[in-house]
N, C-alpha and C positions, 0 to 999 in steps of 0.2 A: 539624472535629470536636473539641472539647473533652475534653480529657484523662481527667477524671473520670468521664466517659459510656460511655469505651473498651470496658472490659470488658461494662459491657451491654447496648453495641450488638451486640459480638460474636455473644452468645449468642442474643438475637432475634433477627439475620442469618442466624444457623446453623438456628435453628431455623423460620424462614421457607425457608430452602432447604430443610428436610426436609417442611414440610409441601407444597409444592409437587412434590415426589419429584425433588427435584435435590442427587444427591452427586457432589460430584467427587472422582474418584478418578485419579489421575497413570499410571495403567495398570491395564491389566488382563492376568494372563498365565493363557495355555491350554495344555494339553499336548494335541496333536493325539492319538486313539486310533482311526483309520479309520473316522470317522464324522461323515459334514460334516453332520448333521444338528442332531448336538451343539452345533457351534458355531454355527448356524446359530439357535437356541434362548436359546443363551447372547447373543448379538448382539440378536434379538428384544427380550428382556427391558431388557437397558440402554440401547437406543433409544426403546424403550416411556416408560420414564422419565425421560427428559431428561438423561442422566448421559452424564458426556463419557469414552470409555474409549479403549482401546486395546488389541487382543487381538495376539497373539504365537500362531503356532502352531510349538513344538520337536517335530520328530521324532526329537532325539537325546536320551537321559536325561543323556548329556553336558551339552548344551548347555545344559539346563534348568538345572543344578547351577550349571555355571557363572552363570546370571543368576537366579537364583533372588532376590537381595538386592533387584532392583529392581521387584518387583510386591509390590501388597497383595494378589490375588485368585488362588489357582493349580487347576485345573481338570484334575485329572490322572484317564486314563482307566487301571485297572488291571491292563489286556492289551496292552503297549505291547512292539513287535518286539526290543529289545534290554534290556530287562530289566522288573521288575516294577515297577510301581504302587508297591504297599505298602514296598517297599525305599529306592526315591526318596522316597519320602515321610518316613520314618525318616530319612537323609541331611540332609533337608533342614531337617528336627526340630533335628537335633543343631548345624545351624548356628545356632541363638536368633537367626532372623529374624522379623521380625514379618508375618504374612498367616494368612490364611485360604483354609483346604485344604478341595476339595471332591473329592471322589471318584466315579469317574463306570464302569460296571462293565456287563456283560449276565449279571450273573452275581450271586446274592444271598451266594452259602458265606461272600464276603471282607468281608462288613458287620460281623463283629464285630474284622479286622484295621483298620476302617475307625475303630473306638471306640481302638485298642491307637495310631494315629499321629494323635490327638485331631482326624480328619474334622471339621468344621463340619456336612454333609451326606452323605448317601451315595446319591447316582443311580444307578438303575439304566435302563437299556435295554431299548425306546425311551422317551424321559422326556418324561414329561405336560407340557405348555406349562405349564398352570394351578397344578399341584400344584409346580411348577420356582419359576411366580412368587410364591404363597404363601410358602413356603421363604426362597427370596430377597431378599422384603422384609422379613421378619425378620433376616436377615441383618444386613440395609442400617440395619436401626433398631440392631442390637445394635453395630455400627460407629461410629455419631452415638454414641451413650450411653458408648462408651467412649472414643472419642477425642478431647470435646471435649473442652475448657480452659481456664482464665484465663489470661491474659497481660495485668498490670496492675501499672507500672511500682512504681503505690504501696501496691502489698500487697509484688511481690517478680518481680524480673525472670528468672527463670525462666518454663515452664509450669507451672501446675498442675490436673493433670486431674481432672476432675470424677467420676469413680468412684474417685479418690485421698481425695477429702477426707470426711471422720465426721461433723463435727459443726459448725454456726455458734455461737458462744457471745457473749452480751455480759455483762460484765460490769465494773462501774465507768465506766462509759459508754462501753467500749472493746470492739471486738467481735472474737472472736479466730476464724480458721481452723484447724482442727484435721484434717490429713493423717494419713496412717497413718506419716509419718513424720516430721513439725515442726508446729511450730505456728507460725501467721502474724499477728501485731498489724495489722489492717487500720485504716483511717480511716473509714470507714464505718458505717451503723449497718444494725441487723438487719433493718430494713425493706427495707434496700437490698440486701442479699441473699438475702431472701428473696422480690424480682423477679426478682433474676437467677438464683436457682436455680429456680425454681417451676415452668420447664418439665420438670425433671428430679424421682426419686423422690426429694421432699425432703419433710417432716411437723415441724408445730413440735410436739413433744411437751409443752413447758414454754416460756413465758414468755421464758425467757432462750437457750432452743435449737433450732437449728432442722437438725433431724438428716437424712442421708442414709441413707435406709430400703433402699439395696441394701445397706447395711456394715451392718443390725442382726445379729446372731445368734440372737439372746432378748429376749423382753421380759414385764410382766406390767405389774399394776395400776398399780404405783409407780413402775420402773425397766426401762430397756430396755439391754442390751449389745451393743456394737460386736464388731465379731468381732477386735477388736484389745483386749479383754476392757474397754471403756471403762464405765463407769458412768454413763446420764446420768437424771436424774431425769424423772417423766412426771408433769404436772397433772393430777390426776382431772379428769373429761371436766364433773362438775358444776359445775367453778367455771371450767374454760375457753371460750370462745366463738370 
């Protein structure tokens, strides 16, 4: 593979796995709540989709704590024998690990503690196959969208993730990345990024930018704002094609 292709093979590989319903994800962790049904639902679904997982079932809130750092997916039912749901979930909050909390409950009172330890979902019991996999393919889509990324030696050998970046810009035949926290001199031109972003919400508003429409804030006839208060200018629609 050719160096300069790197980045945009990535991003059609990634997003050929998503149109296929194939994410892989390195684990997957469940919090047992006396209900093999649950996980029985939860396994359904990502078999369904060709997703290679790994479920974990903790009967101790101990145990969860302690491994909590190693799943992206935690499945915690909120009547668990040695202490509560909503608690371990707060806990696990305060560690600034990165997943997604799902809440799983026969009980509706605790839905709005489910908003207060920012739940992804809130199940209740017994949970709809259908309305489970609805849910969770939104999920699965809201996961691609955040976690892709460039890795392209010659923009900049870090990552950078694609709900990071505002705005394509060229200008003087040089085309710049604009992150919500540096800006990238790439060697490319705007064409060329605007293949490789075009799977995701990108809109060329003007000529010379081609903007990431999850970062607008505002916009009107003229001018549209990033929510990093950027300014960028909009072609009226009668002189752009």
């Amino acid at each position: 593979m050719k160096q300069p292709d790197f980045a945009k093979w990535y991003f059609y590989q990634l997003l050929k796995d998503y149109e296929g319903e194939q994410l892989y994800l390195n684990e997957l962790g469940y919090v047992y709540g006396n209900e093999e049904k649950t996980n029985e639902i939860v396994k359904k679904f990502f078999e369904s989709s060709n997703i290679d997982f790994e479920i974990r079932l903790f009967t101790s809130a101990r145990d969860l704590l302690n491994n909590a750092a190693s799943y992206q997916m935690i499945f915690l039912d909120i009547e668990l024998k040695d202490a509560n749901g909503i608690e371990i979930a707060k806990h696990i909050n305060h560690m600034n690990y990165e997943y997604k909390l799902f809440l799983v409950s026969g009980h509706t009172e605790y839905l709005k503690d489910g908003y207060k330890v920012k739940a992804e979902r809130y199940f209740t019991k017994p949970i709809d196959y259908n309305e489970f996999k609805i849910d969770m393919q939104e999920v699965i889509q809201d996961y691609i969208r955040n976690s892709s990324f460039i890795l392209d030696p010659k923009v900049v050998k870090q990552k950078i993730y694609i709900k990071d970046i505002l705005y394509v810009e060229i200008l003087a035949r040089k085309t710049y990345l604009h992150t919500k926290n540096k800006t990238y001199i790439t060697p490319y031109t705007l064409s060329y990024w605007k293949d490789v972003l075009q799977p995701y919400c990108f809109s060329q508003s003007h000529k010379a930018f081609y903007v990431n429409l999850q970062n607008v804030e505002d916009y009107n006839h003229q001018e549209s704002t990033t929510k990093h208060d950027t300014i960028i200018k909009i072609l009226q629609r009668s002189f752009y094609r």
